[in-house]
C-alpha positions in Angstrom: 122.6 157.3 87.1 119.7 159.7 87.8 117.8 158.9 84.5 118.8 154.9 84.7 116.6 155.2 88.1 113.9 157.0 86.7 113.4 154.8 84.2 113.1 151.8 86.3 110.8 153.6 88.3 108.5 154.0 85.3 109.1 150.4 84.2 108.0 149.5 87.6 104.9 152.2 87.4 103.8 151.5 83.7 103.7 147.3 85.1 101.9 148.0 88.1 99.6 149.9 86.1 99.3 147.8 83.3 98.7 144.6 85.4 96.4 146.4 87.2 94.3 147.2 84.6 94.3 144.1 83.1 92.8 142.1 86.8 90.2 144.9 86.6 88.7 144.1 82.8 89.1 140.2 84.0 87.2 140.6 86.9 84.5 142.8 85.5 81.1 140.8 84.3 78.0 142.1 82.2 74.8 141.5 83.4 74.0 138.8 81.0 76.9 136.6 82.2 75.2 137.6 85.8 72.4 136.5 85.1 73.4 133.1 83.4 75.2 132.5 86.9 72.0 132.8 88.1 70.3 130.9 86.2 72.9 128.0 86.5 72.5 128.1 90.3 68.6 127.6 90.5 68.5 124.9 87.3 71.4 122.3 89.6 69.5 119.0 90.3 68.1 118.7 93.8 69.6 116.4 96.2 69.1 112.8 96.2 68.2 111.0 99.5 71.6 109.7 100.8 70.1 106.0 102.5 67.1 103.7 103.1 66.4 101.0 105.5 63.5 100.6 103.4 62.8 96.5 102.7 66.6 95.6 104.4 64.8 93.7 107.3 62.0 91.9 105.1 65.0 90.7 103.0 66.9 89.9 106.3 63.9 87.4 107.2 63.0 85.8 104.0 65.3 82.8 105.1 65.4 83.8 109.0 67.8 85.0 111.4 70.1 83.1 112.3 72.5 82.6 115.2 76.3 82.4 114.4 77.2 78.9 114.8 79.6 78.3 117.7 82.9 76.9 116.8 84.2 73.7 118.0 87.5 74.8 118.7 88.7 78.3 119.9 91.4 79.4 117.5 94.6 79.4 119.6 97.0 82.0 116.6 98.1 84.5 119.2 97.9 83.0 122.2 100.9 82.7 124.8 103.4 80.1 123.6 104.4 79.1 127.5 100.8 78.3 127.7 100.1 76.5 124.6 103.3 74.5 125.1 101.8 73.4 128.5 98.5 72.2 127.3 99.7 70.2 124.5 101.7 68.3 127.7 98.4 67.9 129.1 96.1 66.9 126.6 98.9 64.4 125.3 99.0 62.9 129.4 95.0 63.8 130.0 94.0 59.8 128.1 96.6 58.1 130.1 95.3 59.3 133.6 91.8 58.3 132.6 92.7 54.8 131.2 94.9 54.2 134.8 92.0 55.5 137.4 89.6 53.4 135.2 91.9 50.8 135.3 92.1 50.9 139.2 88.1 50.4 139.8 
């Protein structure tokens, strides 16, 4: 059982060791490949401008500002359906009051 243990223990030293090894010679760079990183960072393209106003408002007045125009009729999707219901009644009644006061002068 003794010797079954210590050989796990080595299997388990000899991998650390081995894997260890192995991060080390990836991580380690010569000086050329330094220096190429170098190099690659001073040779990236400068930074553009990110906007411009520049000529927006002389286009803008080429055919003039113009107001919105108003709409004839406010759009009524949304409103309260108690109160739409109630002035349908009273545009439908609003011509027959006129024609009877005008009727009575």
């Amino acid at each position: 059982m003794a010797v079954f243990l210590n050989s796990i223990m080595y299997i388990r030293v000899s991998w650390y060791c081995i894997s260890f090894l192995f991060v080390k010679t990836l991580s380690r760079r010569s000086g050329r490949e330094r220096e190429r990183e170098r190099g690659r960072e001073r040779r990236e393209m400068a930074k553009s401008k990110n906007h411009t106003a520049h000529n927006q408002s002389h286009k803008a007045h080429r055919n003039g500002i113009k107001k919105p125009r108003k709409q004839r009729n406010i759009s009524t999707r949304g409103m309260d359906p108690k109160f739409l219901r109630n002035q349908r009644y009273a545009r439908k009644h609003n011509n027959k009051a006129a024609d009877s006061a005008s009727v009575e002068e």
